[in-house]
MIZA-158312 format. One record per residue (C-alpha): residue in three letters; x, y, z; residue number from 1. Coordinates in Angstrom, 1 decimal. Layout:
REM MIZA-158312
<type=Ala c1=X c2=Y c3=Z seq=NUM>
...
END
This chain:
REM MIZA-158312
<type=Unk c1=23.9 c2=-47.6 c3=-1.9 seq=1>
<type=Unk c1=24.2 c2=-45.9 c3=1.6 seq=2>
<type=Unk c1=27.9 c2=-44.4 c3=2.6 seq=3>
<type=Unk c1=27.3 c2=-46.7 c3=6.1 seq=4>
<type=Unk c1=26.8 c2=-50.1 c3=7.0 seq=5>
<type=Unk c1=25.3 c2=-52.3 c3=9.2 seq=6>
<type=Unk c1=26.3 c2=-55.2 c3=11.2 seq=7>
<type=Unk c1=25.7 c2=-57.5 c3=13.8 seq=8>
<type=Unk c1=26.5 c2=-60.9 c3=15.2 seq=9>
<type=Unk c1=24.4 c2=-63.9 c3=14.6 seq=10>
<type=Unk c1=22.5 c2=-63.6 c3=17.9 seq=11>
<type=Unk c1=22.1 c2=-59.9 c3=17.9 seq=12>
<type=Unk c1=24.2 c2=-59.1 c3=20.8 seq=13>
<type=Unk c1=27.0 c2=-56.8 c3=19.3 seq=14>
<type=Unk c1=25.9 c2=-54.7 c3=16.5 seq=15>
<type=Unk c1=28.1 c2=-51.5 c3=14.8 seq=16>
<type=Unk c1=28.2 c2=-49.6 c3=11.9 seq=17>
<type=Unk c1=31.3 c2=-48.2 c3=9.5 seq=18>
<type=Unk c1=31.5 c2=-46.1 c3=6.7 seq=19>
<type=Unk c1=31.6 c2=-48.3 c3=2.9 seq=20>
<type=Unk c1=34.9 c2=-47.4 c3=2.6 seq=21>
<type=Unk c1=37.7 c2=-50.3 c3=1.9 seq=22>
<type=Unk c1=40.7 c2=-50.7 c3=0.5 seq=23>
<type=Unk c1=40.3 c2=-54.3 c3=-0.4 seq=24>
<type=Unk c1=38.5 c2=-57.7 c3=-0.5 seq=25>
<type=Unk c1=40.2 c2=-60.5 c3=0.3 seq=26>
<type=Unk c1=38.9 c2=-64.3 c3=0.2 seq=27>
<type=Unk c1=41.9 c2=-66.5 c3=2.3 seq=28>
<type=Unk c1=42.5 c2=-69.9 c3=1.7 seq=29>
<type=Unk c1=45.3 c2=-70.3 c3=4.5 seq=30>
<type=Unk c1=45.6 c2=-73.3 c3=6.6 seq=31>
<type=Unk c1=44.4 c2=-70.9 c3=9.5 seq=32>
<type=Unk c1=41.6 c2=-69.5 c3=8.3 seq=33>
<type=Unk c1=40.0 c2=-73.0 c3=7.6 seq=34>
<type=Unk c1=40.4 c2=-73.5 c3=11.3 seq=35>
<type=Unk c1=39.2 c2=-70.2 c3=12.3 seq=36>
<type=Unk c1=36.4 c2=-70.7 c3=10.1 seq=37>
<type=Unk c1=35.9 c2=-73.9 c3=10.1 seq=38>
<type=Unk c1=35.0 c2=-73.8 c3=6.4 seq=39>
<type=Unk c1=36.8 c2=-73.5 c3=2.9 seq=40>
<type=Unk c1=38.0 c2=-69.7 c3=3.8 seq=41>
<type=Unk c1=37.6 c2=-66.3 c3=5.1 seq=42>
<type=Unk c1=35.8 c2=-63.5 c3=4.0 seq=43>
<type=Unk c1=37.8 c2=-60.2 c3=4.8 seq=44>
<type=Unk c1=37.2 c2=-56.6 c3=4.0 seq=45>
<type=Unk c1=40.0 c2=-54.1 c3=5.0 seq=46>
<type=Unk c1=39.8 c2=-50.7 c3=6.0 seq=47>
<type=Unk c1=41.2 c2=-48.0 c3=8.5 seq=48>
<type=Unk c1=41.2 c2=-49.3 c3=11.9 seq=49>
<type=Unk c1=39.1 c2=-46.7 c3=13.4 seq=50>
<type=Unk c1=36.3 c2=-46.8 c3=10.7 seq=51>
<type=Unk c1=33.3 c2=-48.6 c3=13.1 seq=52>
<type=Unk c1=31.5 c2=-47.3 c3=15.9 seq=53>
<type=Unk c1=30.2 c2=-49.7 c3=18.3 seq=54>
<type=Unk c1=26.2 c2=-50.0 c3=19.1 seq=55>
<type=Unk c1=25.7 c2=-52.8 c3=21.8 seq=56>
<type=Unk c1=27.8 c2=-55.6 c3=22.6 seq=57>
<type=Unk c1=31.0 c2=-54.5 c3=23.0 seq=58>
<type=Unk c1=31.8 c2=-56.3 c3=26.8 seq=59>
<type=Unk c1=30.7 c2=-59.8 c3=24.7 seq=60>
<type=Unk c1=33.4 c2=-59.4 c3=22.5 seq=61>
<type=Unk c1=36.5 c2=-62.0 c3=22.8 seq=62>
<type=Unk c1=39.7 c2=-61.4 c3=21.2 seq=63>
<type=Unk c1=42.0 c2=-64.5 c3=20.4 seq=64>
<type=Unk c1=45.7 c2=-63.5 c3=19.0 seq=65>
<type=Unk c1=48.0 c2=-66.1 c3=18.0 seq=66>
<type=Unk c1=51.2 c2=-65.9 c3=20.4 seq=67>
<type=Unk c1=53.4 c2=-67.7 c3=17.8 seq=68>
<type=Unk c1=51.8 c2=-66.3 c3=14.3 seq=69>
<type=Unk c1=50.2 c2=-62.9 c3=13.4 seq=70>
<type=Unk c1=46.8 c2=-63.6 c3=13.3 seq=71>
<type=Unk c1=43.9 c2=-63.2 c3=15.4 seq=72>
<type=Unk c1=40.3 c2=-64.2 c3=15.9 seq=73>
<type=Unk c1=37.5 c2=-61.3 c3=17.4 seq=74>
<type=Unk c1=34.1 c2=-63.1 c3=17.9 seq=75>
<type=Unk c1=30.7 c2=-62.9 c3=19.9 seq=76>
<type=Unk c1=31.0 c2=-64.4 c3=23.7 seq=77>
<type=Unk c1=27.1 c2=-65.6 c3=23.0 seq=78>
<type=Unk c1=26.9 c2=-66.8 c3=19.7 seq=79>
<type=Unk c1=30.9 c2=-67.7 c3=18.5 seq=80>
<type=Unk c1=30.1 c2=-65.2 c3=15.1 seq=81>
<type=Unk c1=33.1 c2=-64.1 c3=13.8 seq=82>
<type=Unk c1=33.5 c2=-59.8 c3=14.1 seq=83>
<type=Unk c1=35.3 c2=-57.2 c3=13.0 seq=84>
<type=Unk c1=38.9 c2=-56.4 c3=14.7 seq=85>
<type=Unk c1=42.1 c2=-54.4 c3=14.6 seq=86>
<type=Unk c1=44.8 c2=-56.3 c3=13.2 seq=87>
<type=Unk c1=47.9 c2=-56.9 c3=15.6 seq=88>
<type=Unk c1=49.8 c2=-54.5 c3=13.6 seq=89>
<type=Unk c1=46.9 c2=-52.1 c3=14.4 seq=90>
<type=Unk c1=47.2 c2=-50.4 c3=10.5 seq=91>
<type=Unk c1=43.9 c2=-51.6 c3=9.3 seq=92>
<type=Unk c1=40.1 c2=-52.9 c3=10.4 seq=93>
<type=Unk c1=39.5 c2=-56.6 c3=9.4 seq=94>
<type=Unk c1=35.6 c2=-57.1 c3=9.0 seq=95>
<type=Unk c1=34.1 c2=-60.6 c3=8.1 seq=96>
<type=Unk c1=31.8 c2=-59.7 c3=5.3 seq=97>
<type=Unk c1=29.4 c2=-62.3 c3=6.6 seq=98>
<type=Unk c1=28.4 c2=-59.9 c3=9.3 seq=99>
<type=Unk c1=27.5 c2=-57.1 c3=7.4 seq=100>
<type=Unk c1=24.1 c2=-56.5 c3=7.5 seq=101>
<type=Unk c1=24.2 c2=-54.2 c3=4.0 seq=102>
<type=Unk c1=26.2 c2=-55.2 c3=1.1 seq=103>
<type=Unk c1=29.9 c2=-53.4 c3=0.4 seq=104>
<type=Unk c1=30.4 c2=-51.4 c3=-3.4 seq=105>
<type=Unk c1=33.8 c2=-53.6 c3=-3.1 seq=106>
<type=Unk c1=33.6 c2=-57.2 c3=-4.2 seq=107>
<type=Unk c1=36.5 c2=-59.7 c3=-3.8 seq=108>
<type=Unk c1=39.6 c2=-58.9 c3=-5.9 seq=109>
<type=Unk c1=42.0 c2=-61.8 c3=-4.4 seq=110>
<type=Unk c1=41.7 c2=-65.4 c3=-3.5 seq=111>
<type=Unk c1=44.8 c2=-65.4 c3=-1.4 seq=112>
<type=Unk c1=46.8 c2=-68.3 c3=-0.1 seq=113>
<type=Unk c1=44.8 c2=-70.4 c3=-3.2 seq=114>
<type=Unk c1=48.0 c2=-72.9 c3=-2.5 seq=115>
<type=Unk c1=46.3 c2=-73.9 c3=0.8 seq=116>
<type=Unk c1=42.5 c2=-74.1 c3=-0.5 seq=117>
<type=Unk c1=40.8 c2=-77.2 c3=1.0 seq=118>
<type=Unk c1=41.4 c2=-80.3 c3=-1.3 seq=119>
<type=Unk c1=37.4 c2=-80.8 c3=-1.8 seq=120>
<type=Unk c1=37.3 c2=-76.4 c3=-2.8 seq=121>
<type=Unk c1=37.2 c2=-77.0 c3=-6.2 seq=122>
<type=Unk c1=34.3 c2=-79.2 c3=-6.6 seq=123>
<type=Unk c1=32.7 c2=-77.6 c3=-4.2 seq=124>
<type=Unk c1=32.5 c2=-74.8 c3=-6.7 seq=125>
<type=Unk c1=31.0 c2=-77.2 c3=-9.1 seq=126>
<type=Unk c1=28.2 c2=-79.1 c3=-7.3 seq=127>
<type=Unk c1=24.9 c2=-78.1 c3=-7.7 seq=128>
<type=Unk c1=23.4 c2=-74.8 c3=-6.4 seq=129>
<type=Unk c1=20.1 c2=-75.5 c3=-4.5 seq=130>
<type=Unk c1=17.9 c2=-72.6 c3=-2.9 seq=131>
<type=Unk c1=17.4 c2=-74.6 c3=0.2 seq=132>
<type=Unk c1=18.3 c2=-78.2 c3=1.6 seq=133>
<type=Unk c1=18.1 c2=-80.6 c3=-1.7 seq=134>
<type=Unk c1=15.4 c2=-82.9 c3=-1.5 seq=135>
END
């Protein structure tokens, strides 16, 4: 497996690279991250907060940081994919795994917040996989 990865937005516009290097693997279940994802949770990788260099895009990044609550939302001005950011605390990189074009060495070691999960999460887990739409 390469030392660097890919990764890009869903339309293409911002693409980087950084270096397969994280500390950890995070899946959160927290109230917010449903909203920022609009789904079940997020997919986090941590890692120093200088570990990407930037390839295209950068002016079509928007930055959303909660003024009442540390957390923030970094995502493509074209497409609305989620990217990776500097924390508020600015000690680590926070990259959606979703955008990663290559896959990490690192697979998730937490499902944090698992008291907030959506209600319907757990048998979600159990319905039936599908390659495609079911017919």
């Amino acid at each position: 497996m390469s030392n660097t990865l890919a990764g890009s937005c869903l339309c293409g516009t911002v693409t980087f690279s950084l270096k397969n290097e994280f500390k950890c693997f995070y899946l959160c279940h927290c109230r917010q991250c449903q909203k920022i994802t609009g789904s079940a949770h997020v997919a986090h990788l941590f890692t120093q907060p200088d570990n990407i260099q930037w390839f295209s895009g950068e002016e079509n990044i928007t930055r959303y940081d909660d003024p009442k609550r540390s957390f923030s939302k970094v995502f493509c001005a074209q497409c609305g994919c989620g990217l990776p950011f500097v924390n508020k605390s600015g000690n680590a990189l926070i990259v959606p795994a979703g955008v990663l074009d290559d896959q990490p060495t690192i697979t998730p070691s937490h499902n944090i917040f698992w008291a907030e999960r959506a209600a319907w999460y757990d048998a979600a887990l159990l319905a039936k996989h599908c390659v495609g739409f079911p017919e």
